[in-house]
Biopython code that builds the backbone (N, CA, C, O; Angstrom):
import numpy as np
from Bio.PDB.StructureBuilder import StructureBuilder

atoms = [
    (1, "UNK", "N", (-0.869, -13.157, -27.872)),
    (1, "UNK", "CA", (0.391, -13.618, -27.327)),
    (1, "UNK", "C", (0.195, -13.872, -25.833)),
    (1, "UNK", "O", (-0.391, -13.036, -25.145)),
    (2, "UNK", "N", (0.811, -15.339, -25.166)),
    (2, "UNK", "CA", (0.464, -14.937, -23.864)),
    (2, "UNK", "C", (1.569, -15.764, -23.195)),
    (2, "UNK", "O", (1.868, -16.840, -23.712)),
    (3, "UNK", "N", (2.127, -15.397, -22.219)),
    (3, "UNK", "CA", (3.588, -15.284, -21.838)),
    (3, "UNK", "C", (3.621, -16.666, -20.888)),
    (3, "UNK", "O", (2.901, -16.690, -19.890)),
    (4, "UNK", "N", (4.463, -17.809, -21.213)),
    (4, "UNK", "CA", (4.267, -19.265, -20.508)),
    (4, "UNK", "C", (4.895, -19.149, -19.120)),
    (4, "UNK", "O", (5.278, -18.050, -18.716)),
    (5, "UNK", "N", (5.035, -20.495, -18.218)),
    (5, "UNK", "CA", (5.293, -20.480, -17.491)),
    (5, "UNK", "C", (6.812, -20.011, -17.199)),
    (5, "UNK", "O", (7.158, -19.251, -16.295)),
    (6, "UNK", "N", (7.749, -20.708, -18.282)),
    (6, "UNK", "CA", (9.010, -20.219, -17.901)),
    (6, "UNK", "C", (9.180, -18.558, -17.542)),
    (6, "UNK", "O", (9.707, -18.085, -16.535)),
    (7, "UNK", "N", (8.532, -17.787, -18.748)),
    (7, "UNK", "CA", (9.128, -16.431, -18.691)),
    (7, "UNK", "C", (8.975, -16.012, -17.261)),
    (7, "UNK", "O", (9.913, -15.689, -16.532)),
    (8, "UNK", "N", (7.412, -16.054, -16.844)),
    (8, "UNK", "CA", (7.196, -15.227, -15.577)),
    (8, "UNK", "C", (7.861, -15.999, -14.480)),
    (8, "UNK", "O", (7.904, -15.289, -13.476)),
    (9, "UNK", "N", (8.690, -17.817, -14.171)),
    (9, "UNK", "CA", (9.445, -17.205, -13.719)),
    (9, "UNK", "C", (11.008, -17.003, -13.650)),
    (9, "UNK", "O", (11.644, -17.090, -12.600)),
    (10, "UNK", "N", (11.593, -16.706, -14.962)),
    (10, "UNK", "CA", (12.699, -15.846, -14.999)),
    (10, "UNK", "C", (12.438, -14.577, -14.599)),
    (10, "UNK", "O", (13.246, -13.807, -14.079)),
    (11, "UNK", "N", (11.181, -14.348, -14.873)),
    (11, "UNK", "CA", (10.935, -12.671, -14.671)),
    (11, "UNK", "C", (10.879, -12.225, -12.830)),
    (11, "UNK", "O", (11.060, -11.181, -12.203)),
    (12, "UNK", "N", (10.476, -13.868, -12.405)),
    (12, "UNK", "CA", (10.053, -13.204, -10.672)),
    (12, "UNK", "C", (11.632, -13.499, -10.420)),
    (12, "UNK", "O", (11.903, -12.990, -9.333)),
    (13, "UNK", "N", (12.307, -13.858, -10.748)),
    (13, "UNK", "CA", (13.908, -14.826, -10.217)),
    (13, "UNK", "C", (14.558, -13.195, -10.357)),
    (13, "UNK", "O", (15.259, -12.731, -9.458)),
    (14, "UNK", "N", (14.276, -12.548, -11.394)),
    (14, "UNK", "CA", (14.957, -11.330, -12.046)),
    (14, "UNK", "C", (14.697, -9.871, -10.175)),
    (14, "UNK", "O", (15.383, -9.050, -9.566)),
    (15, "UNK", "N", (13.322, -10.440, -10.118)),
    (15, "UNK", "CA", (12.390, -8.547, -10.106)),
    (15, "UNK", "C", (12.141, -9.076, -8.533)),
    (15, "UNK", "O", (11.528, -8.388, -7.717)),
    (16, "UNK", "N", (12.590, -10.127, -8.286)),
    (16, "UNK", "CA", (12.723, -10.528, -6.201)),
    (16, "UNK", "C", (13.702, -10.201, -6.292)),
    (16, "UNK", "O", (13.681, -9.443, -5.323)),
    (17, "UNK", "N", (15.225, -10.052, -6.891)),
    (17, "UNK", "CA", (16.367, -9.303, -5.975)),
    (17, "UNK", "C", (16.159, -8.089, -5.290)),
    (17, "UNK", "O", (16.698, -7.626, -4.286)),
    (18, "UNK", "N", (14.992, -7.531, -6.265)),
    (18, "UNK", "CA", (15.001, -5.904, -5.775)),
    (18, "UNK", "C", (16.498, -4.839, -5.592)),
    (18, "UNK", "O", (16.877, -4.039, -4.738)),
    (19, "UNK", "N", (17.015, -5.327, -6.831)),
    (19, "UNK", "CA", (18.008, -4.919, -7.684)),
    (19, "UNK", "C", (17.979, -3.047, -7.667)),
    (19, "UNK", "O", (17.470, -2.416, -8.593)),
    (20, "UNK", "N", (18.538, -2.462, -6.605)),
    (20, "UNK", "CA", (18.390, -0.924, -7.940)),
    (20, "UNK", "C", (19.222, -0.334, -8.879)),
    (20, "UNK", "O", (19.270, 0.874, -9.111)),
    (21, "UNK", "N", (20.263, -1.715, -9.736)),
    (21, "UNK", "CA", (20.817, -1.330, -10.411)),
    (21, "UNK", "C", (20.147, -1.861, -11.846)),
    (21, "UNK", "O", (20.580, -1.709, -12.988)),
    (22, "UNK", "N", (18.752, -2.639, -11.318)),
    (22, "UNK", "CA", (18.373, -3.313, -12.121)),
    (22, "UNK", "C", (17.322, -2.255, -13.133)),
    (22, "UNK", "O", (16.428, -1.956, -12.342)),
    (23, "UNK", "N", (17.072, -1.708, -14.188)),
    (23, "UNK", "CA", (16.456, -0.685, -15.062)),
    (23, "UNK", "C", (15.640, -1.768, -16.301)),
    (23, "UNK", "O", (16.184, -2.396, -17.208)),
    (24, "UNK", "N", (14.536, -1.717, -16.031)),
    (24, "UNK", "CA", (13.550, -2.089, -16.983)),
    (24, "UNK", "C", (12.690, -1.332, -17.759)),
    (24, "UNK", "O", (11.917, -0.467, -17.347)),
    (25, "UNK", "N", (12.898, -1.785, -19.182)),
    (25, "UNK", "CA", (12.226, -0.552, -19.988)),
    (25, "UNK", "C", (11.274, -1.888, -20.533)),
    (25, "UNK", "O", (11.514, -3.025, -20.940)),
    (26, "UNK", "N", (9.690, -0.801, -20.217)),
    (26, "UNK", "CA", (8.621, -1.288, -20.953)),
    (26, "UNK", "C", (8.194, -0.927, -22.402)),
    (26, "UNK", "O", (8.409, 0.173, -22.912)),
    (27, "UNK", "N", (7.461, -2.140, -23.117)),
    (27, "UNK", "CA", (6.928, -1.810, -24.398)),
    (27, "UNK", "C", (5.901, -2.433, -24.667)),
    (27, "UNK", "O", (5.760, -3.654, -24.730)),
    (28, "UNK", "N", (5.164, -1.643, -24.833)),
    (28, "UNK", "CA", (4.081, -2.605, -25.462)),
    (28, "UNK", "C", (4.065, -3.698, -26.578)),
    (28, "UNK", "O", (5.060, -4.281, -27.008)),
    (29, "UNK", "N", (2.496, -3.918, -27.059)),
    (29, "UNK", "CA", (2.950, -4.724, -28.179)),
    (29, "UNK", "C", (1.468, -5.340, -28.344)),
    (29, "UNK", "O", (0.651, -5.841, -27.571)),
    (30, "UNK", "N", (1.536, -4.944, -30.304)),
    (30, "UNK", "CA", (0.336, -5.152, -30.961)),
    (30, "UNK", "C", (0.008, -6.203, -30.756)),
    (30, "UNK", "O", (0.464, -7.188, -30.177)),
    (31, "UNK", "N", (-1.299, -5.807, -31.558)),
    (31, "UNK", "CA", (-1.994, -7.148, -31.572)),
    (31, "UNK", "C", (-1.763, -8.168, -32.773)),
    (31, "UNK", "O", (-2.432, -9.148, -33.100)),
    (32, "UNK", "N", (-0.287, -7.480, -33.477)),
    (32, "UNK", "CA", (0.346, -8.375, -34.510)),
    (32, "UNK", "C", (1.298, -9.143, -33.924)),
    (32, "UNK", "O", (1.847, -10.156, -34.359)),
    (33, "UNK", "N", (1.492, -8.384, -32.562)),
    (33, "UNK", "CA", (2.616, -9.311, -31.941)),
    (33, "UNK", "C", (4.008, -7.970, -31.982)),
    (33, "UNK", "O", (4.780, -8.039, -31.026)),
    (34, "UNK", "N", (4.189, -7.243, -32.654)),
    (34, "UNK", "CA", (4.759, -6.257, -32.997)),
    (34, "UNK", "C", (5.195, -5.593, -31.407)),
    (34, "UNK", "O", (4.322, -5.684, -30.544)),
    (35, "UNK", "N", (6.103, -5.143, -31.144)),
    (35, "UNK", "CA", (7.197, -4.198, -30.129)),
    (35, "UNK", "C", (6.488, -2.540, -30.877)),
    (35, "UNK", "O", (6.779, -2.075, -31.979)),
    (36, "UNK", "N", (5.562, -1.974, -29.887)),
    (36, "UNK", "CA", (5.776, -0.369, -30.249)),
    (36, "UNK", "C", (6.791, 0.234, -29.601)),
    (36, "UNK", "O", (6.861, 0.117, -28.378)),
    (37, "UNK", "N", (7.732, 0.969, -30.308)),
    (37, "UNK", "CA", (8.360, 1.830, -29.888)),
    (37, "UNK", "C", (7.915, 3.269, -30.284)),
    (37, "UNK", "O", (7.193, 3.723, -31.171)),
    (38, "UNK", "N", (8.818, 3.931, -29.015)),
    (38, "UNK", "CA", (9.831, 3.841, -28.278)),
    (38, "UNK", "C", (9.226, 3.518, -27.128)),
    (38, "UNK", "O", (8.000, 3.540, -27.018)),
    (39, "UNK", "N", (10.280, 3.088, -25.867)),
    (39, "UNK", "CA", (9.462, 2.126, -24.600)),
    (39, "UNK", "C", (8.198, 3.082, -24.410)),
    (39, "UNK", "O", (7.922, 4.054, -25.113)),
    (40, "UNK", "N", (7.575, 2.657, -23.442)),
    (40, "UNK", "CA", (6.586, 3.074, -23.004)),
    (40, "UNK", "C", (6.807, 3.281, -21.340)),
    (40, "UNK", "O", (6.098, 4.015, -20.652)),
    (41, "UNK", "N", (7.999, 2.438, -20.816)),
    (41, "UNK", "CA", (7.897, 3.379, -19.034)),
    (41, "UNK", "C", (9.837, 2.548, -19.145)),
    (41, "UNK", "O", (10.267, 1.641, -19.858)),
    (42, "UNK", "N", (10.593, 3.507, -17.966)),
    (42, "UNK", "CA", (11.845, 3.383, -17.895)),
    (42, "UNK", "C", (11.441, 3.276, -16.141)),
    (42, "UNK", "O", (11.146, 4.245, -15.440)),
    (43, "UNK", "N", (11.520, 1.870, -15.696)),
    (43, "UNK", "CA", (11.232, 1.733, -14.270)),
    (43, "UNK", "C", (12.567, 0.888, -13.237)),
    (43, "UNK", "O", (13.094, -0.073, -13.797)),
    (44, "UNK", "N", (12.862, 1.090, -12.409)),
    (44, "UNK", "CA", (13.497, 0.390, -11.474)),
    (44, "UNK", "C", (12.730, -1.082, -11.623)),
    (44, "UNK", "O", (11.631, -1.171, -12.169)),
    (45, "UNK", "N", (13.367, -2.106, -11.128)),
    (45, "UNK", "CA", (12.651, -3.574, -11.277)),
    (45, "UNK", "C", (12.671, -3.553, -9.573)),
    (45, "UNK", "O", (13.606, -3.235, -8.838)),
    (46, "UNK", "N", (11.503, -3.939, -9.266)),
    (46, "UNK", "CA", (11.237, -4.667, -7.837)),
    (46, "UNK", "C", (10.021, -5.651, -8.096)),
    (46, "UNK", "O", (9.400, -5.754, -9.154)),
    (47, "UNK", "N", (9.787, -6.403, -6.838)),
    (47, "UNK", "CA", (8.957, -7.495, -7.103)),
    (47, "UNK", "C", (7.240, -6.820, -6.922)),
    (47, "UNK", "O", (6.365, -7.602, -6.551)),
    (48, "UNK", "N", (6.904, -5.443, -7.196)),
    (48, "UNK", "CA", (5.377, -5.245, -7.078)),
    (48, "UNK", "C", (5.542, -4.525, -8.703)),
    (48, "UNK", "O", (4.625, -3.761, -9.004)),
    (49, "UNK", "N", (6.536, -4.708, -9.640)),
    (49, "UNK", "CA", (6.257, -4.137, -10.758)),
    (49, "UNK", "C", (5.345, -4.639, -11.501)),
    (49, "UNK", "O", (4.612, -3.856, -12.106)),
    (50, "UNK", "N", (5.167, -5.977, -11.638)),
    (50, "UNK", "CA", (3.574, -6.132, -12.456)),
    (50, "UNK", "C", (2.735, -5.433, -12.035)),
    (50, "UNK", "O", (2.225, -4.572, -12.752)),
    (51, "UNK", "N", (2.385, -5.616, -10.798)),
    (51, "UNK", "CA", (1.087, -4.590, -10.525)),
    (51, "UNK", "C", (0.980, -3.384, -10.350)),
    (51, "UNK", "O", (-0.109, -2.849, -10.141)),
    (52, "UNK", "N", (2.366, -2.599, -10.418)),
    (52, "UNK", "CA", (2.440, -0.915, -10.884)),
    (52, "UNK", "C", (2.387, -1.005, -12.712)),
    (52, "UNK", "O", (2.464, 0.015, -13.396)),
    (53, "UNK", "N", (2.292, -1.941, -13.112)),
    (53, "UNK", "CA", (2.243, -1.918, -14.568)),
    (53, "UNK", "C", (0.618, -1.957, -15.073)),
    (53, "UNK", "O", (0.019, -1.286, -15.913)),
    (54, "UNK", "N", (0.215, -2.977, -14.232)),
    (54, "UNK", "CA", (-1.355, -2.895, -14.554)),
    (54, "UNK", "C", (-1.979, -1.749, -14.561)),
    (54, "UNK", "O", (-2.560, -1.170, -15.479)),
    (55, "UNK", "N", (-1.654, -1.185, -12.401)),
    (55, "UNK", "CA", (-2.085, -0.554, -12.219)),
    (55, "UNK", "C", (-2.600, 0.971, -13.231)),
    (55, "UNK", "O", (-3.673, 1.548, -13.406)),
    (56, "UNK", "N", (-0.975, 1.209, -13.790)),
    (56, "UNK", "CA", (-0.961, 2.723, -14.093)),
    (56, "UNK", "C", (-0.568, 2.851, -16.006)),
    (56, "UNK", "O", (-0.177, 3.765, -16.731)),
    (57, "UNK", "N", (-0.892, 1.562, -16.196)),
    (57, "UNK", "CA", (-0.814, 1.266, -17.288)),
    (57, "UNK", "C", (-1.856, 0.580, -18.059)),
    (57, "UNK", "O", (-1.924, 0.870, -19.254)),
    (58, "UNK", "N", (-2.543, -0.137, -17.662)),
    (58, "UNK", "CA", (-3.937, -1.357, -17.884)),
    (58, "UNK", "C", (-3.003, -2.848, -18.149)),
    (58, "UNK", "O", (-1.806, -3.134, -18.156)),
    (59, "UNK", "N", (-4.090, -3.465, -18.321)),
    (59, "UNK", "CA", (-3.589, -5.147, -18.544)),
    (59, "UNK", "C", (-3.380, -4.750, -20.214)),
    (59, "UNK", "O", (-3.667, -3.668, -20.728)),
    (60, "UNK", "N", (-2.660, -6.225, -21.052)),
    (60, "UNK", "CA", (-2.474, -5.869, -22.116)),
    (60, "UNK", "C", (-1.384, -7.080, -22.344)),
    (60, "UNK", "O", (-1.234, -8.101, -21.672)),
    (61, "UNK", "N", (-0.546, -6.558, -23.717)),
    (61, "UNK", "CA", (0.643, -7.384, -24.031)),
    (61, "UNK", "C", (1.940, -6.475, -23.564)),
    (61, "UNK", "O", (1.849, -5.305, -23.937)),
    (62, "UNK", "N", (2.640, -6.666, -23.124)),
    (62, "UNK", "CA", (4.167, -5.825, -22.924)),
    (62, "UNK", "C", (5.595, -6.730, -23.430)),
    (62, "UNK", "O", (5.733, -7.948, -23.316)),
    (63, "UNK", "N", (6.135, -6.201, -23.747)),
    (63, "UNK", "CA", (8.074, -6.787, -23.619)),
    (63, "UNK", "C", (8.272, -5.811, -22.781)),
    (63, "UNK", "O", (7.733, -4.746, -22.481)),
    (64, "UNK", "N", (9.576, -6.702, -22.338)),
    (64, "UNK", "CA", (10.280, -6.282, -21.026)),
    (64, "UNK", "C", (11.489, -6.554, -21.253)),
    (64, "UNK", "O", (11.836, -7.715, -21.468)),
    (65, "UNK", "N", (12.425, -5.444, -21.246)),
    (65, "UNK", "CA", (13.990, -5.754, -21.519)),
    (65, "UNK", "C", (14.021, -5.174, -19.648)),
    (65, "UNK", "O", (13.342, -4.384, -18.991)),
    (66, "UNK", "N", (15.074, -5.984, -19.387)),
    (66, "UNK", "CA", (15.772, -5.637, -18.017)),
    (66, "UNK", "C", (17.434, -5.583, -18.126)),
    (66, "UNK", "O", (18.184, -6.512, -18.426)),
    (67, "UNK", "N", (17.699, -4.529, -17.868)),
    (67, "UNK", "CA", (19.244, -4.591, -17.758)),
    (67, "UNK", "C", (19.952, -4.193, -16.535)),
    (67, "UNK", "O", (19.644, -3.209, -15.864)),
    (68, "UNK", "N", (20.710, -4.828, -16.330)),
    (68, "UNK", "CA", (21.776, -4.287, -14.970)),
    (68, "UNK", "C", (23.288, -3.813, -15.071)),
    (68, "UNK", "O", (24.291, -4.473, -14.799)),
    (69, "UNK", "N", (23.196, -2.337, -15.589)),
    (69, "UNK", "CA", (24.356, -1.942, -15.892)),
    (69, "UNK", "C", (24.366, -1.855, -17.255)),
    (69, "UNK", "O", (23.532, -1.038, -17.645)),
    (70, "UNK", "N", (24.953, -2.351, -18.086)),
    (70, "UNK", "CA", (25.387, -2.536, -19.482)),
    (70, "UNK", "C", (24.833, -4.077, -20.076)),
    (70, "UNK", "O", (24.770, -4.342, -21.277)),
    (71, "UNK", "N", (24.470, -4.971, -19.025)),
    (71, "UNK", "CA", (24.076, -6.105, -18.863)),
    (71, "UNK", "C", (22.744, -6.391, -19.374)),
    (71, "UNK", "O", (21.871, -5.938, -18.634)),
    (72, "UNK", "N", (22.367, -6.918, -20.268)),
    (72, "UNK", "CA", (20.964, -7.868, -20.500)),
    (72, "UNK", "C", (20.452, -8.626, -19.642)),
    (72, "UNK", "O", (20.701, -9.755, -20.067)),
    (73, "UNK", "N", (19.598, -8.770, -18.207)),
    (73, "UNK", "CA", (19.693, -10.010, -17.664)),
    (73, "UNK", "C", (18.073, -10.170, -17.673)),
    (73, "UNK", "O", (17.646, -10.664, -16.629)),
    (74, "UNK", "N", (17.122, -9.860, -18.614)),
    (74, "UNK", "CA", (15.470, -10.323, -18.780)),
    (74, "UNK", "C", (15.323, -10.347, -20.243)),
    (74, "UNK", "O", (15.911, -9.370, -20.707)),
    (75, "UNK", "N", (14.968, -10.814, -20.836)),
    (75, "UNK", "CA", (13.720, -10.018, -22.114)),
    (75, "UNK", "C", (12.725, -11.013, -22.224)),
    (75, "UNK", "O", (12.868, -12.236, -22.215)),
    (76, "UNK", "N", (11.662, -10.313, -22.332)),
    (76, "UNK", "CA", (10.437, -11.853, -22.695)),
    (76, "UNK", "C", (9.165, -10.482, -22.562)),
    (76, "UNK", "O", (9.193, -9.375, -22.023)),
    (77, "UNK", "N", (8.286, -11.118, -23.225)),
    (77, "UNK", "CA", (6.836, -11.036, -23.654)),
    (77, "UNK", "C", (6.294, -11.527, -22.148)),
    (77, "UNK", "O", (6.719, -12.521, -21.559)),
    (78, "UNK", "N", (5.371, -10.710, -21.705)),
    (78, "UNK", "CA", (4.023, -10.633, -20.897)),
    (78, "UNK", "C", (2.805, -10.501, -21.351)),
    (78, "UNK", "O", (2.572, -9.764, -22.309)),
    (79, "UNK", "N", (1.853, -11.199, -20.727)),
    (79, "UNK", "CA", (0.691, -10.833, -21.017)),
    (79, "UNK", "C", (0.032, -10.325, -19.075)),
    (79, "UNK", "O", (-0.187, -11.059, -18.111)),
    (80, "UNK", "N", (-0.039, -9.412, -19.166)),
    (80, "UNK", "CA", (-1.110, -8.949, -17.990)),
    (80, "UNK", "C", (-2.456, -8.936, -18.204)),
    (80, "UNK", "O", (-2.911, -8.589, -19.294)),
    (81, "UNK", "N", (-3.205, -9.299, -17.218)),
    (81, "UNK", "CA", (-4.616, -9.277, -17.359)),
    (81, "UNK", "C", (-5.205, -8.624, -16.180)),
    (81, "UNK", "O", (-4.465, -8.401, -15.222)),
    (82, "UNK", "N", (-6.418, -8.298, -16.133)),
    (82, "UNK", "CA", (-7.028, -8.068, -14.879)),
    (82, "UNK", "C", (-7.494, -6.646, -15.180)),
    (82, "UNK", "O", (-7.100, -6.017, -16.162)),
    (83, "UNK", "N", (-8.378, -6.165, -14.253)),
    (83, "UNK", "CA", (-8.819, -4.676, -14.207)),
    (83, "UNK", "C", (-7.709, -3.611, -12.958)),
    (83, "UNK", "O", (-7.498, -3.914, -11.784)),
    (84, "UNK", "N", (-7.400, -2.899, -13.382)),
    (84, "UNK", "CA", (-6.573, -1.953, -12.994)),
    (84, "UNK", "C", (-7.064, -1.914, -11.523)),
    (84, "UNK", "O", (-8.287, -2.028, -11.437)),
    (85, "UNK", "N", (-6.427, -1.784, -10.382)),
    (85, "UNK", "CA", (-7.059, -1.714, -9.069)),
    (85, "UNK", "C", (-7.045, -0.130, -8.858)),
    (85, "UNK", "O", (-8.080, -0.022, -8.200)),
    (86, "UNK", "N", (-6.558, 1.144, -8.984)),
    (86, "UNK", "CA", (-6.425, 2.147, -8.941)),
    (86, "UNK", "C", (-7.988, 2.747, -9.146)),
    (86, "UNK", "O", (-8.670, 2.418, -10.117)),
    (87, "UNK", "N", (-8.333, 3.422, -8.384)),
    (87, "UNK", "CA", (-9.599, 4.095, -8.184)),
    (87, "UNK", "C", (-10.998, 3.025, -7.662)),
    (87, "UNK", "O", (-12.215, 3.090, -7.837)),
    (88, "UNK", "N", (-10.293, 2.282, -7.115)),
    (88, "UNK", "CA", (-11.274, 1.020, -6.370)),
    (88, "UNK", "C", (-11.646, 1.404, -5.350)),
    (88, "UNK", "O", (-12.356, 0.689, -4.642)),
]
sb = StructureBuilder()
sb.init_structure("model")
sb.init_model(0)
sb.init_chain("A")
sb.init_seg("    ")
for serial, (resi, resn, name, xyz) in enumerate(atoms, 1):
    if name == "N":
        sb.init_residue(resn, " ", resi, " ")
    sb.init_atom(name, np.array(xyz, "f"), 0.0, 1.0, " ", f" {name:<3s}", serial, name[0])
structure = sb.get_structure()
Protein backbone atom coordinates (compact mmCIF):
# COMPACT_ATOMS: atom_id res chain seq x y z
CA UNK A 1 0.00 0.00 0.00
CA UNK A 2 1.54 3.33 -0.55
CA UNK A 3 -0.12 6.56 0.33
CA UNK A 4 -0.53 9.17 -2.99
CA UNK A 5 -0.02 12.53 -3.29
CA UNK A 6 -3.35 13.82 -2.14
CA UNK A 7 -3.36 12.08 1.31
CA UNK A 8 0.03 13.43 2.55
CA UNK A 9 -1.19 16.61 1.63
CA UNK A 10 -4.43 16.63 3.52
CA UNK A 11 -2.35 15.14 6.12
CA UNK A 12 0.38 18.24 6.17
CA UNK A 13 -2.87 20.88 5.73
CA UNK A 14 -4.25 18.78 8.96
CA UNK A 15 -0.71 18.39 11.29
CA UNK A 16 0.75 22.41 10.27
CA UNK A 17 -2.07 23.90 12.42
CA UNK A 18 -0.37 22.42 15.32
CA UNK A 19 -3.77 21.91 16.66
CA UNK A 20 -3.71 20.67 20.49
CA UNK A 21 -7.09 19.84 20.26
CA UNK A 22 -6.14 17.88 17.41
CA UNK A 23 -5.68 13.76 18.82
CA UNK A 24 -4.38 11.24 16.36
CA UNK A 25 -4.59 7.66 16.88
CA UNK A 26 -2.12 5.42 15.05
CA UNK A 27 -2.52 1.91 13.44
CA UNK A 28 -0.75 -0.05 11.74
CA UNK A 29 -1.45 -2.20 8.91
CA UNK A 30 -0.71 -5.60 7.28
CA UNK A 31 0.69 -6.58 4.66
CA UNK A 32 -2.96 -7.60 3.55
CA UNK A 33 -3.69 -4.13 3.76
CA UNK A 34 -5.65 -4.94 7.00
CA UNK A 35 -5.99 -2.04 10.14
CA UNK A 36 -4.35 -3.94 13.37
CA UNK A 37 -6.07 -3.11 16.19
CA UNK A 38 -6.23 -1.69 18.79
CA UNK A 39 -4.26 1.73 17.79
CA UNK A 40 -0.88 1.46 18.24
CA UNK A 41 0.08 5.29 19.65
CA UNK A 42 -2.69 8.05 20.91
CA UNK A 43 -0.53 11.30 19.89
CA UNK A 44 -1.19 15.08 19.76
CA UNK A 45 -0.89 16.04 15.83
CA UNK A 46 1.93 18.60 15.10
CA UNK A 47 3.88 19.02 11.97
CA UNK A 48 7.22 16.72 13.16
CA UNK A 49 4.73 13.71 13.72
CA UNK A 50 5.88 11.66 10.80
CA UNK A 51 9.18 11.67 11.99
CA UNK A 52 8.33 10.89 15.75
CA UNK A 53 6.48 8.02 14.03
CA UNK A 54 9.42 6.68 12.16
CA UNK A 55 11.53 7.59 14.64
CA UNK A 56 10.05 5.56 17.67
CA UNK A 57 8.10 3.39 15.71
CA UNK A 58 10.10 2.24 12.29
CA UNK A 59 8.98 2.99 8.67
CA UNK A 60 6.11 0.73 7.59
CA UNK A 61 2.28 1.01 6.60
CA UNK A 62 0.06 3.08 9.21
CA UNK A 63 -3.74 4.58 9.19
CA UNK A 64 -4.22 7.61 10.75
CA UNK A 65 -7.55 8.74 12.13
CA UNK A 66 -7.26 12.45 13.39
CA UNK A 67 -9.94 13.95 15.34
CA UNK A 68 -10.62 17.35 16.83
CA UNK A 69 -12.98 17.06 19.54
CA UNK A 70 -15.77 14.71 18.55
CA UNK A 71 -14.80 15.69 14.96
CA UNK A 72 -13.23 13.43 12.16
CA UNK A 73 -10.97 15.86 10.35
CA UNK A 74 -8.00 13.08 8.73
CA UNK A 75 -8.18 9.40 7.91
CA UNK A 76 -5.93 7.95 5.20
CA UNK A 77 -3.26 5.26 4.84
CA UNK A 78 0.60 6.15 5.03
CA UNK A 79 3.34 4.58 3.94
CA UNK A 80 6.66 5.73 5.84
CA UNK A 81 9.92 4.74 4.73
CA UNK A 82 13.39 5.35 5.73
CA UNK A 83 15.70 4.08 8.59
CA UNK A 84 14.77 5.30 11.99
CA UNK A 85 17.22 8.30 12.85
CA UNK A 86 17.25 7.54 16.69
CA UNK A 87 20.59 6.13 17.85
CA UNK A 88 22.54 7.80 14.86
Amino acid sequence: MRSDDATWIRLWAVLDQDDPSQTVYGYRVDQAGQTIKPYLFCWHGHPGLVEKIRDELGSGEYRLLIRRGRDMIFSGYISIGGVPRSGW
